[in-house]
Residue, then its C-alpha position, 0 to 999 in steps of 0.5 A: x436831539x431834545x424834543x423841540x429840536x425834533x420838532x422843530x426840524x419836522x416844522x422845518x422840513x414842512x417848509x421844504x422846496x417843493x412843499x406847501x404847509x397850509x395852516x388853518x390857524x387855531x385860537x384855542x385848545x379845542x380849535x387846535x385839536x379839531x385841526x389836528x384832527x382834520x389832517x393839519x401837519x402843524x398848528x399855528x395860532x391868530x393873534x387876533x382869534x387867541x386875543x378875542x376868545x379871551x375878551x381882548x382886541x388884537x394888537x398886544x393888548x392880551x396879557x403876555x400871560x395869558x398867551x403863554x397859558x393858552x399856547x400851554x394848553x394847545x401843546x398840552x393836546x396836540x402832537x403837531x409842531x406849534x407855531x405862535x403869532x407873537x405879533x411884535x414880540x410884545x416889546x420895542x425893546x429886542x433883548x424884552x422881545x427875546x425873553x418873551x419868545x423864550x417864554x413861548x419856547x417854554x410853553x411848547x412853541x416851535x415857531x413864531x410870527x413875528x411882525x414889522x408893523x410900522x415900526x422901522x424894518x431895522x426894529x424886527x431885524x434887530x428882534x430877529x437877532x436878539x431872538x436867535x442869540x437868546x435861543x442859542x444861548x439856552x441850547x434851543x431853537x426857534x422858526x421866525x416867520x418875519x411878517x412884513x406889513x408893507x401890503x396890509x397896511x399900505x406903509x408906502x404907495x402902491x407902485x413901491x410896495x413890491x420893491x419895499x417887501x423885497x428891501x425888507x426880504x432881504x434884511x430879515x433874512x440877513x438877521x437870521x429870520x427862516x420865513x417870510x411872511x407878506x400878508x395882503x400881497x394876492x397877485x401871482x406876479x408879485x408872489x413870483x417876484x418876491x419867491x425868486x428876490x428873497x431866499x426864505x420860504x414864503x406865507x402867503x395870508x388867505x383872503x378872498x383876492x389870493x389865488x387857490x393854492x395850487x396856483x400858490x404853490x406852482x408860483x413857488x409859495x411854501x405856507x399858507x396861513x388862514x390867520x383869523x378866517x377860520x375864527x370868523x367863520x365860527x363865530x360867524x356861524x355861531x351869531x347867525x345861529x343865535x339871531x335866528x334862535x332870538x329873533x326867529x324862534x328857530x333852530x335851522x341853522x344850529x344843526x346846520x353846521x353842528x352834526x360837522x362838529x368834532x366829538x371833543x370827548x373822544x378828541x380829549x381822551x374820555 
């Protein structure tokens, strides 16, 4: 069995019945490290975090290029399996999409996020096959984790959006998606019901309004993903520390969060 391969069968089993795979999303080589490091069993990127340390807004306005590089070097340091938020897979077009996911394959991805957004769901079914041809073709393998927006970007009523989510469910994982993701979805009945309609491992997003993650697992959720939290919260850190230097002349919060910093060196080999 080749390397990715092995890879991606210890990913798969990370999403096993029974099992709960957290992901503190990563952005770039050092954020990915640090996780790593913390005890993350697999390492997954932000779209959105990966697109901003590299002076982007999220939505598939970071070149495709630089993605690959940055998935590069994140496998180039880390040990773990590595998923990447593909968004859209960067096309409408299936068969462009697919060739970008092979590129990721490439780069050292085992897994993707790919997304519906607002385009039909038949468009991401239609993706997910075209990824998995194209996979197969070249003797390898991929983890899709369909992303269905339905929640997040309210695309039908309220009193519609569980049906709609599980409608979609059931037409990614008929395409040959391996995961469901449904972000903005926070309620424990609704994860139930969608955990019981749909037989794929499902993602839960962390906001403030999810459940902690025993109750998620107890519902039967198998991965939760923090998506640009933990970015947020850098950088977060990072612009109070500054204000307060600029504007207060002090250096509080610097050392407030800095002695929790990883010894990247070490981390790094030197």
């Amino acid at each position: 069995m080749s390397p990715q391969r092995e890879s991606i069968e210890k990913f798969r089993a990370q999403h096993a019945p029974g099992k709960l795979l957290i992901l503190p999303n990563a952005w770039d080589a050092a954020s990915a490290r640090a996780a790593e490091d913390a005890g993350a069993e697999a390492i997954a990127t932000s779209s959105a975090a990966v697109a901003w340390c590299h002076g982007y807004p999220d939505g598939e306005v970071l070149p495709a290029a630089i993605l690959i590089a940055a998935v590069r070097e994140i496998g180039r340091v880390v040990k773990r399996p590595v998923s990447v938020d593909s968004e859209g897979g960067y096309s409408s077009d299936p068969a462009q999409a697919a060739q970008f996911v092979c590129a990721l394959i490439e780069a050292g991805a085992i897994g993707i996020n790919l997304e519906d957004a607002s385009a039909p769901p038949d468009l991401l079914a239609a993706k997910i096959k075209a990824i998995k041809s194209a996979t197969k073709a070249r003797d390898a393998d991929v983890f899709i984790n369909a992303r269905v927006d339905v929640y997040l970007r309210n695309l039908v009523p309220d009193d519609a959006k569980l049906a709609e989510a599980i409608r979609r469910g059931h037409l990614y994982c008929d395409a040959g998606a391996d995961g469901l993701f449904v972000p903005a979805l926070n309620d424990l009945e609704g994860i139930r019901e969608v955990v019981r309609a749909v037989d794929l491992p499902l993602n839960a997003l962390v906001q403030k309004a999810l459940p902690p993650i025993a109750e998620l697992k107890a519902a039967g959720v198998r991965r939760v993903s923090a998506g640009a939290g933990i970015s947020r919260a850098a950088y977060g850190a990072a612009m109070g520390a500054t204000r307060m230097l600029l504007d207060e002349g002090k250096y509080d919060a610097i050392f407030a969060s800095s002695g929790d910093c990883p010894e990247f060196n070490k981390l790094f080999g030197n």
